[in-house]
GUGULO-71544 format. One record per residue (C-alpha): residue in one letter; x, y, z; residue number from 0. Coordinates in Angstrom, 1 decimal. Layout:
% residues N
+---+--------+--------+--------+-----+
: r :     c1 :     c2 :     c3 :   k :
+---+--------+--------+--------+-----+
: A :      X :      Y :      Z : NUM :
...
+---+--------+--------+--------+-----+
END
This chain:
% residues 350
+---+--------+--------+--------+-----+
: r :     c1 :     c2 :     c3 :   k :
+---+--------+--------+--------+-----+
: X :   21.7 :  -18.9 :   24.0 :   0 :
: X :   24.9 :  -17.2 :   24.4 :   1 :
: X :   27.9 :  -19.6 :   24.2 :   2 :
: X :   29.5 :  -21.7 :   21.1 :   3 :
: X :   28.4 :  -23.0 :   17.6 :   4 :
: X :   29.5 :  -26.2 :   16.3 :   5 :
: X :   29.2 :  -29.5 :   14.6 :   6 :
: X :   27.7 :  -31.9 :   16.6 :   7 :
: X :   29.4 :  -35.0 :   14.9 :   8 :
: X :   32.7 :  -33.8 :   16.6 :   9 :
: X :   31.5 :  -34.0 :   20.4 :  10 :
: X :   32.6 :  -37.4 :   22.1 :  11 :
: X :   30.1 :  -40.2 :   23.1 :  12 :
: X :   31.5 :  -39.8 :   26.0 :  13 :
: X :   33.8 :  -37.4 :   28.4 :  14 :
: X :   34.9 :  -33.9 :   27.5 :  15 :
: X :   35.8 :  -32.5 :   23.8 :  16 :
: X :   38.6 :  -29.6 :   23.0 :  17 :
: X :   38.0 :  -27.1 :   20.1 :  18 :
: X :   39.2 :  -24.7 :   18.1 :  19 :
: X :   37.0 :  -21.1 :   18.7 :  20 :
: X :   38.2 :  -19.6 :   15.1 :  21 :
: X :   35.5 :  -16.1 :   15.3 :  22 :
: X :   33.3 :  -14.6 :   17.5 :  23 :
: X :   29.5 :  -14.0 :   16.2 :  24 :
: X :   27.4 :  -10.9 :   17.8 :  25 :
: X :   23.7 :  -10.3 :   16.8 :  26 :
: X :   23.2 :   -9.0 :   13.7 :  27 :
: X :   26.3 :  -10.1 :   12.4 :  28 :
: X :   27.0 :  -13.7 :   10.2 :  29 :
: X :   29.6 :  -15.8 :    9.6 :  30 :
: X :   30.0 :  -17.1 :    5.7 :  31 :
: X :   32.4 :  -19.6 :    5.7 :  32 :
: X :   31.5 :  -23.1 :    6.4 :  33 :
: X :   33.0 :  -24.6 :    9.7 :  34 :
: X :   35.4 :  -27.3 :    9.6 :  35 :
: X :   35.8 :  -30.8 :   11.6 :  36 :
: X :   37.1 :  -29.6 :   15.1 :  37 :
: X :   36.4 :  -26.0 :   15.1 :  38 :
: X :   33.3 :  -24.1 :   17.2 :  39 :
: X :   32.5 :  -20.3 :   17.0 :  40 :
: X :   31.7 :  -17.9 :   19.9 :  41 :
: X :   27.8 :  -16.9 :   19.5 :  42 :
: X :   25.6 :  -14.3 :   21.0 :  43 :
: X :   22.0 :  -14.9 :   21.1 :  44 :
: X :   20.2 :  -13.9 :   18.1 :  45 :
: X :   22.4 :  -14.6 :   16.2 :  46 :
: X :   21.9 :  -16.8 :   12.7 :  47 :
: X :   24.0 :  -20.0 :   12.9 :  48 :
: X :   27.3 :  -20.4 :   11.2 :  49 :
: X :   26.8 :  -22.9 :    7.6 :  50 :
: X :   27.9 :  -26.7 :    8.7 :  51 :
: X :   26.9 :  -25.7 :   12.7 :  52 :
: X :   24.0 :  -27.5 :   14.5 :  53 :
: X :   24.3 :  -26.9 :   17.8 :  54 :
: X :   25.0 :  -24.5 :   20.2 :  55 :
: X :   26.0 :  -25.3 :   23.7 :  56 :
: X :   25.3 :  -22.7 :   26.6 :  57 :
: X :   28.3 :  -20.8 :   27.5 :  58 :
: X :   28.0 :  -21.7 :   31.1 :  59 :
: X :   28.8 :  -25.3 :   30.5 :  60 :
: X :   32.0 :  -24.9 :   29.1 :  61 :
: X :   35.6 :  -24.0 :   29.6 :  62 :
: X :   37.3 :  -21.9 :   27.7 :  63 :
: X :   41.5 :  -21.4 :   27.6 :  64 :
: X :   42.5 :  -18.8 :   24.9 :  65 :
: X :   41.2 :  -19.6 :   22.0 :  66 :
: X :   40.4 :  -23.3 :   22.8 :  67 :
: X :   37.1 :  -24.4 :   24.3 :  68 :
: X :   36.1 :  -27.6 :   26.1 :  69 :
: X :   32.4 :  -29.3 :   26.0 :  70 :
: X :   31.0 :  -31.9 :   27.5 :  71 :
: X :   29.4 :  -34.8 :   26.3 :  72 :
: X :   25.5 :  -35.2 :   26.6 :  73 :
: X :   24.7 :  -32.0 :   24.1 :  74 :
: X :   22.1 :  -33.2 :   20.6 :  75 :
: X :   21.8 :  -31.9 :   17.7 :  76 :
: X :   20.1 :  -28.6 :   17.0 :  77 :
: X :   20.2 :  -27.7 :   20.6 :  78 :
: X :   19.8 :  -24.2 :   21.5 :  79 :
: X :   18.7 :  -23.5 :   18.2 :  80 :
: X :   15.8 :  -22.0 :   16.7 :  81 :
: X :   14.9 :  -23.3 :   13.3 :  82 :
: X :   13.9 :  -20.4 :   10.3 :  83 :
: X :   10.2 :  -20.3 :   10.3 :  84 :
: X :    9.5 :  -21.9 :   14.0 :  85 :
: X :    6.7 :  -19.3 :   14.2 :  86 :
: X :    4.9 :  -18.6 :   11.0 :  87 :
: X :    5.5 :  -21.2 :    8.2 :  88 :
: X :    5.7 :  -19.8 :    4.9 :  89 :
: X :    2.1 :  -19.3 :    3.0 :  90 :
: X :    0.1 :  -19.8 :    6.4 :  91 :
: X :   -2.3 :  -17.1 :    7.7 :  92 :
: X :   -1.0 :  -14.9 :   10.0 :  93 :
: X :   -3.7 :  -12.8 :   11.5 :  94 :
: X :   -8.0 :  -13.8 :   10.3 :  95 :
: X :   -9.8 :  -11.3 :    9.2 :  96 :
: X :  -12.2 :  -10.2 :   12.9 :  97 :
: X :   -9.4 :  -10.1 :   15.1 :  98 :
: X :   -8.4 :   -7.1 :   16.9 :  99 :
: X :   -4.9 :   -5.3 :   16.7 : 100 :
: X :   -3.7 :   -5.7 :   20.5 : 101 :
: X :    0.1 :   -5.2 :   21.7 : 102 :
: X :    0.9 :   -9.1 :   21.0 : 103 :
: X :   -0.9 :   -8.9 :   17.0 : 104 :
: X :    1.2 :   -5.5 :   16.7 : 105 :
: X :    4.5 :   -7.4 :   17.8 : 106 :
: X :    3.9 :  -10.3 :   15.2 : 107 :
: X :    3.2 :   -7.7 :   12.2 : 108 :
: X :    6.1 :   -5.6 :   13.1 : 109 :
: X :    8.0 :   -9.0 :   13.8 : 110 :
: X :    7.3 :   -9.6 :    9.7 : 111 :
: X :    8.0 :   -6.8 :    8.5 : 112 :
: X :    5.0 :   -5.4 :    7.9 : 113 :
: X :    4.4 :   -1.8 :    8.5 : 114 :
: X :    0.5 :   -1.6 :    7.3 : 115 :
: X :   -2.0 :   -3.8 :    7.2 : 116 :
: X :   -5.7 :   -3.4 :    6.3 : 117 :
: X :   -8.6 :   -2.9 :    8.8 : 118 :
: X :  -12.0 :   -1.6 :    9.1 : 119 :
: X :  -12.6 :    1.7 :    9.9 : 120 :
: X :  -13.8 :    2.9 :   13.1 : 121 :
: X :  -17.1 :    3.6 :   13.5 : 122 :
: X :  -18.3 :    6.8 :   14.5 : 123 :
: X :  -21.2 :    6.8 :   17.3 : 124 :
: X :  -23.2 :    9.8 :   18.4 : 125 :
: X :  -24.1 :    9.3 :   21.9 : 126 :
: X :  -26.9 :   11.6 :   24.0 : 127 :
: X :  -28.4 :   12.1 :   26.9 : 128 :
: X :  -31.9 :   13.3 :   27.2 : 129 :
: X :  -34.2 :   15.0 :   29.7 : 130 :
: X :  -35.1 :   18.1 :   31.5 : 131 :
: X :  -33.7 :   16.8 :   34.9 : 132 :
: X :  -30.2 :   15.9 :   33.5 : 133 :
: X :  -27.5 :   18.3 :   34.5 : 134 :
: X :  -23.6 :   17.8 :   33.4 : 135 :
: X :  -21.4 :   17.2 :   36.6 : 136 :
: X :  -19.6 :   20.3 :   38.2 : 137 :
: X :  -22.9 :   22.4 :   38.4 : 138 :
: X :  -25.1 :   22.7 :   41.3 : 139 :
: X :  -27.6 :   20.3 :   42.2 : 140 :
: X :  -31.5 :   21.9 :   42.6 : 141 :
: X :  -34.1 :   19.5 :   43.3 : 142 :
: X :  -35.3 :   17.2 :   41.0 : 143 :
: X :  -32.3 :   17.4 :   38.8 : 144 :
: X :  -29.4 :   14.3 :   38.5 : 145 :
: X :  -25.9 :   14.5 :   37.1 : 146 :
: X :  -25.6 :   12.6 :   33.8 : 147 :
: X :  -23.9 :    9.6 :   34.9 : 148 :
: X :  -25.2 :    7.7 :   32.0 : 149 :
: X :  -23.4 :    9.5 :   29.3 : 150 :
: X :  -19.9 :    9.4 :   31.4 : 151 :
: X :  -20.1 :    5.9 :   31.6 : 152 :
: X :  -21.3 :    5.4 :   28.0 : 153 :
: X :  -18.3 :    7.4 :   27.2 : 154 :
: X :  -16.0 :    5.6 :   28.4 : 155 :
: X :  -17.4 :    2.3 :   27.6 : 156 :
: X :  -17.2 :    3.5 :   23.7 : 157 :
: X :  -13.7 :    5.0 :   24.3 : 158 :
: X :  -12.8 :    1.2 :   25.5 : 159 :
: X :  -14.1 :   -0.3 :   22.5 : 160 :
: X :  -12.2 :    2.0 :   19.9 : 161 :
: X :  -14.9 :    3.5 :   18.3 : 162 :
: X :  -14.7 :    7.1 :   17.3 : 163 :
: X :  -17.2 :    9.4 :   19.9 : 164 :
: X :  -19.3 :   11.9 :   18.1 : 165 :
: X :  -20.7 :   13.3 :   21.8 : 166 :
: X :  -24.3 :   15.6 :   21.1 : 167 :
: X :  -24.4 :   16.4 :   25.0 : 168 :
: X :  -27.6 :   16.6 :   27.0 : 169 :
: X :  -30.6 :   17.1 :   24.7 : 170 :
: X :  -33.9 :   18.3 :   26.5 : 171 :
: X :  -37.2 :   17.1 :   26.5 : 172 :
: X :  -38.7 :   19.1 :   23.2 : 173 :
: X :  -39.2 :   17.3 :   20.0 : 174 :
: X :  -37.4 :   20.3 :   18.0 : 175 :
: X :  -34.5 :   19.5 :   20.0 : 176 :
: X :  -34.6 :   15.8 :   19.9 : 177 :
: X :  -35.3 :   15.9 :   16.3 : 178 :
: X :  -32.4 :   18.4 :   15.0 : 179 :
: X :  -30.0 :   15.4 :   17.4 : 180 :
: X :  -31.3 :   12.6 :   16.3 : 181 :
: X :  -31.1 :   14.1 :   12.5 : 182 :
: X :  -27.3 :   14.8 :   13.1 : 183 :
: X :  -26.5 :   11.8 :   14.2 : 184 :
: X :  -28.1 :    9.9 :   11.5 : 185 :
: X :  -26.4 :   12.2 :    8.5 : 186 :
: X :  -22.6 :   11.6 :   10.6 : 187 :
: X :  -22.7 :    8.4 :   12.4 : 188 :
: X :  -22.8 :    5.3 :   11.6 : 189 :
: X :  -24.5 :    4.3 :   14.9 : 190 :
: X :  -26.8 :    6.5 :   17.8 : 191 :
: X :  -26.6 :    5.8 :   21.3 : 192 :
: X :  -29.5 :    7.3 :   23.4 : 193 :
: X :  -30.5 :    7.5 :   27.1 : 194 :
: X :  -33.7 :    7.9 :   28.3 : 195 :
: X :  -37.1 :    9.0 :   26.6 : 196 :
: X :  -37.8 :    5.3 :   25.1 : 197 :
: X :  -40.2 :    4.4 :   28.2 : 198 :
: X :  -43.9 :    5.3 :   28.3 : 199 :
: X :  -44.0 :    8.7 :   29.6 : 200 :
: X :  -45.6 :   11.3 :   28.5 : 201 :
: X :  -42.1 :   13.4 :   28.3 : 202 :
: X :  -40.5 :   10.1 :   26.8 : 203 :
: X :  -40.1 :   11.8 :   23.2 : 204 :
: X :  -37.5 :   10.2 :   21.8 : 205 :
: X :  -38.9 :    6.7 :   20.7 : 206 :
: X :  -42.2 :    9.4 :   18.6 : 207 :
: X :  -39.1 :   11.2 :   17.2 : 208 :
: X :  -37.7 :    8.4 :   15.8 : 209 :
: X :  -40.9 :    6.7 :   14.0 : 210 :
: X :  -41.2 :    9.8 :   12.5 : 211 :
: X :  -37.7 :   10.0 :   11.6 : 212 :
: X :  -36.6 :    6.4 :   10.7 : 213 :
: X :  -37.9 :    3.6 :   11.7 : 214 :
: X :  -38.0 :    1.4 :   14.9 : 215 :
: X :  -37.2 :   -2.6 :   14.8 : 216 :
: X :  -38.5 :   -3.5 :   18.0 : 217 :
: X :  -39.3 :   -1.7 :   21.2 : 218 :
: X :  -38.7 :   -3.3 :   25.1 : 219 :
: X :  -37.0 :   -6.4 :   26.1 : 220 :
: X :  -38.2 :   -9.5 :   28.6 : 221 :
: X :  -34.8 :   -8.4 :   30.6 : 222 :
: X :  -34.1 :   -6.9 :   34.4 : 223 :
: X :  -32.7 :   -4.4 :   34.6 : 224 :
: X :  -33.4 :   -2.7 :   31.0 : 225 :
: X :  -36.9 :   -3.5 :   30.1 : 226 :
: X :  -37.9 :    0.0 :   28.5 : 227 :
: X :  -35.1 :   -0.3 :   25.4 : 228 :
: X :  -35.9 :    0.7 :   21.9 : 229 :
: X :  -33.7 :   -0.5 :   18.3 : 230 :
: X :  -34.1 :    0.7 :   14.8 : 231 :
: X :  -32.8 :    2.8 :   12.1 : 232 :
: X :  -32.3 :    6.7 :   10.9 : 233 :
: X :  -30.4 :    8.0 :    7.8 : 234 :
: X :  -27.4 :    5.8 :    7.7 : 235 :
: X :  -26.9 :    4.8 :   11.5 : 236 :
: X :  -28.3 :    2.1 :   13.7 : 237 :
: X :  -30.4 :    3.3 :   16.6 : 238 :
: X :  -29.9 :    2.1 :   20.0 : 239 :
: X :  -32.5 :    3.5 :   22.6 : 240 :
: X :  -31.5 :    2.7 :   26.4 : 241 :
: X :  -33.3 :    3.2 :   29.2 : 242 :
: X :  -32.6 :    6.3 :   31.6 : 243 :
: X :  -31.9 :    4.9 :   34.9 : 244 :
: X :  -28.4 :    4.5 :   35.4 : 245 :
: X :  -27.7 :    0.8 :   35.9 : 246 :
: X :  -30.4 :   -0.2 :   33.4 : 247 :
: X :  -28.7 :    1.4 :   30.9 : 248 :
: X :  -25.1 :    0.6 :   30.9 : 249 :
: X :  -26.1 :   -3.0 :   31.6 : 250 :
: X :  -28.3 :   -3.1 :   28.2 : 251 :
: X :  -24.9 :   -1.5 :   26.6 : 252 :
: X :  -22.7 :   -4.3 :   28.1 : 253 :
: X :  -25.6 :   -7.4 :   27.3 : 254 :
: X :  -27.0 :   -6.2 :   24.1 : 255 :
: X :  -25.6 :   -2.9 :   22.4 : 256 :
: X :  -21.7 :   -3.9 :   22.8 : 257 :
: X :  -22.2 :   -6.9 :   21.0 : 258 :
: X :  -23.7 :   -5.1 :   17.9 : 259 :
: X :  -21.0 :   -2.3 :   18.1 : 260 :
: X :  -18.3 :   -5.5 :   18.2 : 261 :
: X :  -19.8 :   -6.8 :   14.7 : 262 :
: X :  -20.3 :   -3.1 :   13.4 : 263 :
: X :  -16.8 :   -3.2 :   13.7 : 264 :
: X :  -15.6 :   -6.4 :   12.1 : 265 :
: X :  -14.3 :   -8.1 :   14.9 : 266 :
: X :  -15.2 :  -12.0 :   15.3 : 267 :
: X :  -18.3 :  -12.9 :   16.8 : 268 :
: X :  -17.3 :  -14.4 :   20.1 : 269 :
: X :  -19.5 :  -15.8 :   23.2 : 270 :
: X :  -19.9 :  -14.1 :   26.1 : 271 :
: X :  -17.8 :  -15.1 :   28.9 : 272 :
: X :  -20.0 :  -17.5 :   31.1 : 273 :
: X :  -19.0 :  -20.1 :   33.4 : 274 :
: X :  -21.3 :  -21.5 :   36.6 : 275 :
: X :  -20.4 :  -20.5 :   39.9 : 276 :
: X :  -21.7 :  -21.4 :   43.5 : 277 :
: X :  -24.1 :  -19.1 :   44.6 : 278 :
: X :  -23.5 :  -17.5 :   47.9 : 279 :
: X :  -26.4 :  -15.8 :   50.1 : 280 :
: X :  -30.6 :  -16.1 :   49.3 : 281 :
: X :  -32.4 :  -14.4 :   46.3 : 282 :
: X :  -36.4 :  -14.6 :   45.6 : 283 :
: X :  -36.6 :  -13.7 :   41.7 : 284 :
: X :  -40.3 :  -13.1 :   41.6 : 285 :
: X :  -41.1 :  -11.8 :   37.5 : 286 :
: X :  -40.4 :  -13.7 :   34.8 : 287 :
: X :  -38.2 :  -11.8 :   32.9 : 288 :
: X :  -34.6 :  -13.0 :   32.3 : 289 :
: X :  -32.5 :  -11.1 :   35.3 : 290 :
: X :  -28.9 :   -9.5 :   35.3 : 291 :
: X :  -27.8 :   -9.8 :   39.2 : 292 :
: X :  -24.5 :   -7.3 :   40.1 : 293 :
: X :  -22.1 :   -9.9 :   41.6 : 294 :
: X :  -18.9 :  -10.4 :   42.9 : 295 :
: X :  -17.2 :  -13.5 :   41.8 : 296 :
: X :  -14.3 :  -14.9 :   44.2 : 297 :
: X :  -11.8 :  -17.8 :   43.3 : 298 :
: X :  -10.6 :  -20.3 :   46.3 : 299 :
: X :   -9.3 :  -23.9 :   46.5 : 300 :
: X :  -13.0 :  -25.0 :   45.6 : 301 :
: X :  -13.6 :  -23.4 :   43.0 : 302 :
: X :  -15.9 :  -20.1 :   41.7 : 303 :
: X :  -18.5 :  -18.5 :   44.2 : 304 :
: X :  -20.5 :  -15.8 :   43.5 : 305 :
: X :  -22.3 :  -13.1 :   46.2 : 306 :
: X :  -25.1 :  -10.0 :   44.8 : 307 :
: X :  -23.3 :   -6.2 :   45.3 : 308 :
: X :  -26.3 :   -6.0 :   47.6 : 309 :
: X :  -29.4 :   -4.0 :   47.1 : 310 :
: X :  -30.1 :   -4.5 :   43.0 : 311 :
: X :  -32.6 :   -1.3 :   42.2 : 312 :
: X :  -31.7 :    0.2 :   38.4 : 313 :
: X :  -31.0 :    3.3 :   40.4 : 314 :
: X :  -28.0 :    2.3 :   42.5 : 315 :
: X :  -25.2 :    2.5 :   40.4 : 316 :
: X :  -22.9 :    1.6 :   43.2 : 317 :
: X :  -24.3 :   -1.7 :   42.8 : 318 :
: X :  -22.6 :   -2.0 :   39.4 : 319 :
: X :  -19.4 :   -0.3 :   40.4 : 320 :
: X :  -18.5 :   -2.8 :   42.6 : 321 :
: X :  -19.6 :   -5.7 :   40.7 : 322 :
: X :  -17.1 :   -7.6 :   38.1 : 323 :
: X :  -19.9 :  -10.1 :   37.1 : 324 :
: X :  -23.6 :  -10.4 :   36.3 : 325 :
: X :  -25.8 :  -13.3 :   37.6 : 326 :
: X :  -27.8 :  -14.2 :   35.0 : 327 :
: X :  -31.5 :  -16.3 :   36.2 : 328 :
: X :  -33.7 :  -17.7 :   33.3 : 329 :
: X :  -37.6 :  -15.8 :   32.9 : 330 :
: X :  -39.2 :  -17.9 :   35.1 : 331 :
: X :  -39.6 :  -17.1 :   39.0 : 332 :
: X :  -36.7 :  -18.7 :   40.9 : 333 :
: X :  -35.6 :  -19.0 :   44.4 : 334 :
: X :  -32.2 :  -19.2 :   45.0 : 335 :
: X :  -30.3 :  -20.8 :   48.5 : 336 :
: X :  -26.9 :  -20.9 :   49.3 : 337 :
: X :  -25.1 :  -23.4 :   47.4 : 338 :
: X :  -27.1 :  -23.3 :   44.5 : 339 :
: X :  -25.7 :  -23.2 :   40.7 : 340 :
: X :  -25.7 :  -20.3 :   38.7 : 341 :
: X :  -24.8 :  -18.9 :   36.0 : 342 :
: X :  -22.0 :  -15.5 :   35.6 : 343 :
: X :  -21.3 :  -13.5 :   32.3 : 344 :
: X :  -17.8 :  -11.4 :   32.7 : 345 :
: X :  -18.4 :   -7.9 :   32.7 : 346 :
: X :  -15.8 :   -6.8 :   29.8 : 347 :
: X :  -15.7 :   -2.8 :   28.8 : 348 :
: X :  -13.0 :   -3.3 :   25.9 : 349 :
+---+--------+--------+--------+-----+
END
C-alpha cells in the first residue's frame, strides 16, 4: 500500500498516535538506517520495508501536518506487508517438468529472474491431404471436386498446439505420388498427419503405401464419426491416418491424435474435460459403436444442458462449427429423451 512505515509497538491501544515522518521511500529505493521509537516513513508501494518497521498503514487513514503524521489505533503487526518469499519459498519447485509456458508461467520465470529455461523441442508434423477430387480454396469448383477443408482446419488446429507445420499440400491419388510424401515426411518429421485414402476404396492408397513403407499399428476404430482411421510408423515419425470426410476427421484429431501430439510434446498427461449435462431434445443411437454428438452446451440457474448442432452426417461440417462440445454415448444402442444424463468432452484446439 501506499502510505507510512513504522513500528507497531508505538501505536496506542487506544485513540489516535502522532509521529515523526523522517524520509520518504519510492519503489526501488531503500532506506538503511534502522527506525527509531516514535518515528514512521513515507512508503510507496513496492517498496522493501525500512529495518525495525512492521507495519504499514494505508495513506488514506491518516493525517498528515508537515512532517508529523497521525494514526489510528486498530492497525497489527505486518499489516500491509508482504513477507520475502510469500510466493516461492526457497528450494521449492517452481514450474514441473509437462507444463506448458503460457503468459502467467512466463510472468513467474521472468518474475525470478530467469531469462531461459529448458524445454522440449517442437515437433515438426507433415500434414497432407489426399485425393483426386480435392481442390485448394480460391479455384473454381467443377463437379465432383471439394475444397480441402480438412487440411485448413488441421492447420490451424496444429498451429494451436505449437507444433512446427511441415505442410506437403494436396497429394493425388497415384502411389508414386503418395509414396515420394509419405517418404518426406518420414525422413523430416517427427509425426504425419494424413487425410483420406485409409478407408476401403479401391483409390484409398495411402494405408498400401504405408505397409510397404513402414508399418501400420492398427487400422479402424469402434468410434462415430471416424471409423476408417489408420496408426503406425515410417522412418522416424508416427503416422496418423484420418479419415477424409470433413467432420470425421478433425473430430478423430481432437479425440485421439491431439492427445498423442500433447505427449509427443512433453506436456503432462491430463484428462479430457468431461462433466454430465442434461440432455435436451430425442436421439435414437442405433450402432454400437462409441458416438461423438456435435453439441451446444448452455449454463443456467440449474445447471449444464446440452442440445445436438442438428443434423450429425460426417459431411456437415457446419455441424461442428457451431458446436463447443461433443456428446459422447457408450457402444451399445441407446435412446435418448429429454432430460436424460449425458456425458460432454470440451472441444479444446490449444
Amino acid at each position: 500500500m501506499d502510505g507510512y512505515a513504522l513500528r507497531w509497538e508505538d501505536l496506542a491501544a487506544e485513540g489516535m498516535t502522532t509521529l515523526t515522518v523522517v524520509a520518504d521511500l519510492p519503489a526501488g529505493s531503500r532506506l538503511e538506517r534502522t527506525m527509531q521509537p516514535g518515528e514512521a516513513v513515507r512508503i510507496m508501494t513496492g517498496a522493501p520495508i525500512p529495518p525495525g518497521c512492521d507495519c504499514v498503514v494505508m495513506q488514506e487513514l491518516v493525517q498528515r501536518d508537515g512532517d508529523r503524521v497521525t494514526i489510528p489505533a486498530g492497525r497489527s503487526v505486518n499489516e500491509n506487508i508482504r513477507p520475502a518469499g510469500e510466493d516461492i519459498r526457497a528450494g521449492s519447485m517452481v514450474l514441473p517438468k509437462g507444463n506448458g509456458l503460457k503468459p502467467a508461467q512466463l510472468g513467474l520465470l521472468t518474475a525470478l529472474g530467469l531469462e531461459r529455461v529448458e524445454v522440449f523441442r517442437r515437433p515438426v508434423v507433415a500434414l497432407l491431404s489426399t485425393g483426386n477430387e480435392v481442390i485448394p480454396a480460391g479455384m473454381p469448383l467443377e463437379p465432383g471436386q471439394v475444397y480441402d477443408s480438412n487440411r485448413s482446419a488441421l492447420r490451424a488446429a496444429l498451429m494451436a498446439l505449437g507444433v512446427e507445420l511441415l505442410d506437403l499440400g494436396v497429394v493425388r491419388d497415384h502411389r508414386e505420388a503418395i509414396a515420394a510424401a509419405l517418404a518426406r515426411g518420414g525422413a523430416e518429421a517427427d509425426a504425419i498427419i494424413t487425410t483420406g485414402g485409409v478407408s476401403v476404396g479401391d483409390h484409398d492408397l495411402v494405408k498400401e503405401v504405408l505397409q510397404g513403407q513402414g508399418a501400420i499399428d492398427f487400422w479402424q476404430v469402434a468410434m462415430k464419426p471416424g471409423k476408417p482411421q489408420a496408426y503406425g510408423q515410417l522412418g522416424r515419425a508416427r503416422f496418423f491416418g484420418l479419415p477424409g470426410n470433413p467432420v470425421s476427421c478433425l473430430t478423430v484429431f481432437l479425440v485421439m491424435v491431439r492427445p498423442a501430439l500433447l505427449r509427443l510434446m512433453g506436456r503432462v498427461e491430463e484428462p479430457p474435460k468431461r462433466m454430465r449435462a442434461t440432455f435436451r431434445g430425442s436421439l435414437n443411437k442405433k450402432h454400437s459403436r462409441r458416438d461423438f454428438i456435435r453439441g451446444v452446451a448452455h449454463f443456467d440457474a440449474e445447471g449444464v444442458w446440452v442440445e445436438t448442432t442438428g443434423h450429425q452426417g460426417s459431411g456437415i461440417l457446419s455441424s461442428l462449427a457451431k458446436a463447443n462440445v461433443l456428446i459422447i454415448l457408450p457402444e451399445p444402442p441407446v435412446k435418448l429423451a429429454d432430460g436424460d444424463d449425458v456425458t460432454i468432452q470440451w472441444i479444446e484446439y490449444a
